[in-house]
N, C-alpha and C positions, 0 to 999 in steps of 0.2 A: 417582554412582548407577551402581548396575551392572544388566544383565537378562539373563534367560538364555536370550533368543529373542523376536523383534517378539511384540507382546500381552503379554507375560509381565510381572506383578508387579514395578516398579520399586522400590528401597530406598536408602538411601542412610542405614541406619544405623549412630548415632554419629559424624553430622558434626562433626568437627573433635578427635576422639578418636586422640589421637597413635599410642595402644598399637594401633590397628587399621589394617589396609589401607587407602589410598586407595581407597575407595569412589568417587571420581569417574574412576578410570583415569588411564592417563599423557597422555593428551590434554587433561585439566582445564584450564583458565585460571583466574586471579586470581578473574577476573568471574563465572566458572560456580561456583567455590566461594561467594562473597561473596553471590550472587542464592540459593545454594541455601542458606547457613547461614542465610542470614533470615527464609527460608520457613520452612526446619525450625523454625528459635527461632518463628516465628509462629504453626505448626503444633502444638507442643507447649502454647504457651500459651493456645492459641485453639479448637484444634480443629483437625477438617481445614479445607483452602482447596481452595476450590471452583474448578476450571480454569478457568476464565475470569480469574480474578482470578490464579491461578499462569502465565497464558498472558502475560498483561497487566505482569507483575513482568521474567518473562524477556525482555520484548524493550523495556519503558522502565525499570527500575528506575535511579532517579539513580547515574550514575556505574558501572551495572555490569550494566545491560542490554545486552542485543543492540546496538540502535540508539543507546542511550548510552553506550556504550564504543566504538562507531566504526566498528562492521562495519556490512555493507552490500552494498549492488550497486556494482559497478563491474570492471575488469580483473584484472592482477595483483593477487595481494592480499587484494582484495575476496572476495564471497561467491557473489554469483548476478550473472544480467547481465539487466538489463531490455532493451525497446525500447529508451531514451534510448540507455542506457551501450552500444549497437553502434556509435554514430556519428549524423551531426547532418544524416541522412535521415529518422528518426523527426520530428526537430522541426521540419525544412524541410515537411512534409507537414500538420502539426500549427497551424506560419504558414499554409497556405494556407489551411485550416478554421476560423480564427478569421476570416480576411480575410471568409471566406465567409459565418461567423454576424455580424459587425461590419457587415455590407451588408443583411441580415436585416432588423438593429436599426434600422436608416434610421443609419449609420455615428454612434452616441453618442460625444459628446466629454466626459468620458471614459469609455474603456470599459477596465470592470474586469474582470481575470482574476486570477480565484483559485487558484491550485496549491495544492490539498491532499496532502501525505505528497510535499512535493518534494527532499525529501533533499537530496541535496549544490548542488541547483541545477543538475544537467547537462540536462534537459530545458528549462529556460527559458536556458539559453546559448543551444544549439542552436535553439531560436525566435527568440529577439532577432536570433542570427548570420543568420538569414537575410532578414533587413528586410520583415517582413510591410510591406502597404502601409497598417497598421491602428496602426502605429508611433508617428506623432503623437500619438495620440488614445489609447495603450495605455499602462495603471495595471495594472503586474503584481503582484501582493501573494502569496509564497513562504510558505506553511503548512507546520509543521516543528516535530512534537511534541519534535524532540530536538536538547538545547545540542549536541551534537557535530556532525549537520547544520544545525543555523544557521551554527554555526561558520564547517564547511567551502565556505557560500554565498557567505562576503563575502572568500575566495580569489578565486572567480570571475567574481564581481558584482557594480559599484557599485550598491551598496543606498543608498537612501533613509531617512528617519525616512516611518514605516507612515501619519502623517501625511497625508505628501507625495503619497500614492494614494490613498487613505479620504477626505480631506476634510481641512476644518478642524477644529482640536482646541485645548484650552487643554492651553497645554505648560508644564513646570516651576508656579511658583507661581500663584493666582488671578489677581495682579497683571500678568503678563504677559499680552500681545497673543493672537489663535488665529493658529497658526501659517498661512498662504496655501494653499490648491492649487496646486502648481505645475501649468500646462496642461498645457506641451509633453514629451510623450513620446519613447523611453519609460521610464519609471519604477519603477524596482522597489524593493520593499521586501518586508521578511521579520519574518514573526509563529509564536508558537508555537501560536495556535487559530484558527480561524474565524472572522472578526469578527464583531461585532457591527453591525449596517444592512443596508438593502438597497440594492443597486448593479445596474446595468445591466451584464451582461456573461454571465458561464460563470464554473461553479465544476467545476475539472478535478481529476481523482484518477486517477492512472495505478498502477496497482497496490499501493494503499493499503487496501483493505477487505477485500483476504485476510490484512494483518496488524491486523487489528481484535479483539479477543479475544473469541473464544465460548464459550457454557457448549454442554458435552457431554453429552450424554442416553442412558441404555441400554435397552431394552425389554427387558421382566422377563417370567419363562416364563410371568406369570398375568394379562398383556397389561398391567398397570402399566408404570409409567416411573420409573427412578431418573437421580438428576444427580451425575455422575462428580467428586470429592474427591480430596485427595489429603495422606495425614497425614503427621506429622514422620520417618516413616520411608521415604519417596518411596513408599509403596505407595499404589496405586489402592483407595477408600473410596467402593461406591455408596451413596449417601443416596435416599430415597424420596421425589421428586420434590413439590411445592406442588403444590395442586391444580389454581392457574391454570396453570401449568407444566406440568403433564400433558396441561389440555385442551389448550395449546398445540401439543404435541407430538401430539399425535393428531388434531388440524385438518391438522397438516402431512404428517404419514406413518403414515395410517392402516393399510396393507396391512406396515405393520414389522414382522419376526416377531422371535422371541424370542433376546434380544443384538445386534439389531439398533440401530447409535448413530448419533445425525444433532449436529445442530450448531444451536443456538437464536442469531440472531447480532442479536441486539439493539441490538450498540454500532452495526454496519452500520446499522440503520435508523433508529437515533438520529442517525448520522452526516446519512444522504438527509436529510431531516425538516431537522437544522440547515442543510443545504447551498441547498435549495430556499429556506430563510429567508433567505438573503443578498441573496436574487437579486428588484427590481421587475420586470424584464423579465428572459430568456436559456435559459441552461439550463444543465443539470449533466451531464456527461459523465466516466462512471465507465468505464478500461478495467484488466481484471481477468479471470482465467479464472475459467469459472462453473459452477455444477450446481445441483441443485433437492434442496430437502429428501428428496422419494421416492428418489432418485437413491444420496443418499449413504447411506440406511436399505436402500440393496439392496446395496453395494458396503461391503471392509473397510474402518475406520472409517481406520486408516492409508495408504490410497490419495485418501482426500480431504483429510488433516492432514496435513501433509510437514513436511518441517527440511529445512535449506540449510543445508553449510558448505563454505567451500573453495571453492566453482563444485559443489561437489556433494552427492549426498542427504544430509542427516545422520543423526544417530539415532533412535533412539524421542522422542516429543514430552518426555518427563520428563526426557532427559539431558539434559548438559552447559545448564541451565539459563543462558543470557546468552550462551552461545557459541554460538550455534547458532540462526537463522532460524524461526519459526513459523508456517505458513501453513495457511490452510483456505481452498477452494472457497467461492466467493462463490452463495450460494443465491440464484438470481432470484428466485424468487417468493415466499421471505421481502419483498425489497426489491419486487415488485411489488405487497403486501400493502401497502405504506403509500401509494405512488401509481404507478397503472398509466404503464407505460412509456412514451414517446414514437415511441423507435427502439431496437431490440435487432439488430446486426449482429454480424458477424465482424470480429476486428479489418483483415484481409487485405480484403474488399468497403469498409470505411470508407475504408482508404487508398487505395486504387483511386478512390473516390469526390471525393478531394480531391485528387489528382494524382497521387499516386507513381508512376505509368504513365509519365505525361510527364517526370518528373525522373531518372529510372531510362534512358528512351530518350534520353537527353541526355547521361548520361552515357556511355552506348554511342558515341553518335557521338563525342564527346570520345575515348575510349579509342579506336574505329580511328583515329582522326586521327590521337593520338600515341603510337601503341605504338610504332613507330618512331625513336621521339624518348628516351620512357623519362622521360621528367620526370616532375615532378611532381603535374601537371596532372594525367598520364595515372596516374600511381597513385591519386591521390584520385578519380579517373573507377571504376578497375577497384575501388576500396573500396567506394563506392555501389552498384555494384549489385551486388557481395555485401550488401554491406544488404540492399537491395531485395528478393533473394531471401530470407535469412533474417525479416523481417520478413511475410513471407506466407508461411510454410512451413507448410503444413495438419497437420503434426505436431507443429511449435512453435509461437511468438508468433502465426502465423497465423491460431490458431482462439480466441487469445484474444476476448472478447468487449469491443464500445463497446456498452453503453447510455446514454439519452438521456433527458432527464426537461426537459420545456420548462414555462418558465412566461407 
């Protein structure tokens, strides 16, 4: 795909037509060709496709998405850096707040946590590494819509049969036995959806519902709405919005003037909806950076849609299709729309809330102890609390948001 300035008219015609220029630049991949010729072949045969569903292709399509080709968050290499992937103060912070909601619960044996969108499993390393006291009794169950992070889970983690934390199950034929609970903690195992039951515990998503795919909306100069398409030639196709569609969008962002796009995130609150399902007692804790439908209808539609690649911005949302990160602003009050919040914080007051203050100060006294010394002690002392600061930095991860939805 090539453009000839952000908003501009995406194209990407004659995919795979020898006699013409790469249309995808010299930055393309395998993956960005593979996700965009099947769009196009889809597009031609079908019609346009409507972004949500072209948002949804580029970061799972089997074997040449984003996330199923193996990019991702992490250091070198990688693409962007969450909480987790700074270091294993996020998740030391993360143990003490389950220890906290586990004592809530009047301490349930067992008690189940859910990691939704846990990617490679660095955030439940970093918890288990730090021996919550809720360890015993803890049934961690790693949700991972893509084979290439399940994959890279059971590098770092003895997983479990999904079994062994959910309960008993008939496994293999009718004729066999249900497999036992085993009690003692803790336990991990890895699925690629949400189970199905409900469990006592938390169902955690740490920046999973800004890659959730959303349909894109424009407001038309005759205060109508159209819903952004996109046909075999990578160029942008408004269509003239369903009618539920419209009221939707006019419940949400009534003062929107004309070109003004917001972002309809249904799979988001499909997601709450199933997440809340899991749960007989607990609660669900979504952290993720946030803004509200009016929000994103006052602001350019590409300051709330980003791409990540490399550790940096990427390009317009239509490029390099599978190579490249898709993110959108998590609307609260879409998601407040299906059930009113519990708690809505800063990420930087949550951690405060459950220690980081004290583990932060802990490490100080460790580093003057042994700056002198230069061990190693003393440099995983001085790493922490750059964490520490990085992870409340009111211009970065700091201002991400936790919200809270108890049942």
């Amino acid at each position: 795909m090539t453009f000839d300035a952000p908003g501009a008219s995406a194209t990407f015609d004659a995919l795979g037509a020898s006699e013409k220029p790469d249309a995808l630049g010299a930055s393309a991949t395998p993956e960005s060709r593979s996700v965009t010729e099947a769009l196009a072949d889809r597009a031609r045969r079908f019609g346009p496709i409507r972004f949500d569903e072209l948002m949804d292709a580029a970061l799972y399509a089997p074997g040449a998405g984003f996330y199923e080709s193996g990019h991702g968050a992490g250091g070198h290499g990688a693409d962007f850096l969450t909480s987790s992937e700074l270091g294993p103060l996020f998740g030391a912070v993360l143990a003490n707040a389950l220890d906290s909601w586990w004592t809530e619960l009047g301490l349930p044996d067992p008690f189940v946590v859910i990691e939704a969108g846990a990617g490679r499993g660095t955030l439940a390393a970093s918890i288990l590494a730090a021996a919550p006291q809720c360890a015993a009794a803890l049934h961690y169950l790693l949700v991972e819509r893509s084979a290439a992070g399940r994959e890279a889970q059971s590098t770092r983690l003895a997983l479990e049969p999904p079994a062994q934390v959910l309960g008993s199950v008939i496994v293999g034929d009718e004729d066999e036995p249900p497999m036992p609970l085993r009690r003692t903690g803790p336990i991990v195992a890895s699925l690629q959806d949400l189970p199905a039951g409900r469990f006592t515990g938390v169902v955690l998503a740490n920046e999973l519902l800004d890659n959730l795919a959303v349909r894109l909306l424009e407001r038309g100069e005759d205060d109508g709405w159209s819903e952004v398409h996109c046909d075999h030639r990578g160029q942008e196709v408004l269509v003239v919005a369903a009618a539920s569609v419209v009221a939707q969008a006019q419940g949400l962002a009534p003062e929107a003037v004309a070109r003004a796009r917001i972002a309809l995130q249904g799979q988001a609150q499909q997601w709450l909806r199933r997440a809340l399902g899991c749960l007989a007692e607990g609660r669900v804790v979504v952290i993720d950076y946030v803004s509200s439908t009016p929000s994103m209808a006052s602001r350019p539609w590409t300051d709330w849609l980003r791409t990540y690649r490399g550790h940096g911005r990427g390009g317009h949302p239509l490029a390099l299709l599978g190579a490249q990160d898709i993110t959108c602003e998590v609307a609260v009050d879409q998601l407040a729309a299906v059930v009113p919040l519990s708690a809505n914080q800063s990420q930087a007051e949550f951690l405060a809330a459950h220690g980081l203050d004290e583990l932060v100060s802990a490490a100080r006294r460790t580093w003057t102890e042994r700056v002198p010394i230069g061990d190693l002690e003393a440099l995983k002392a001085r790493s922490r609390i750059s964490e520490g600061a990085a992870l409340v930095d009111p211009t970065g991860l700091g201002a991400f948001r936790v919200m809270q939805w108890r049942r």
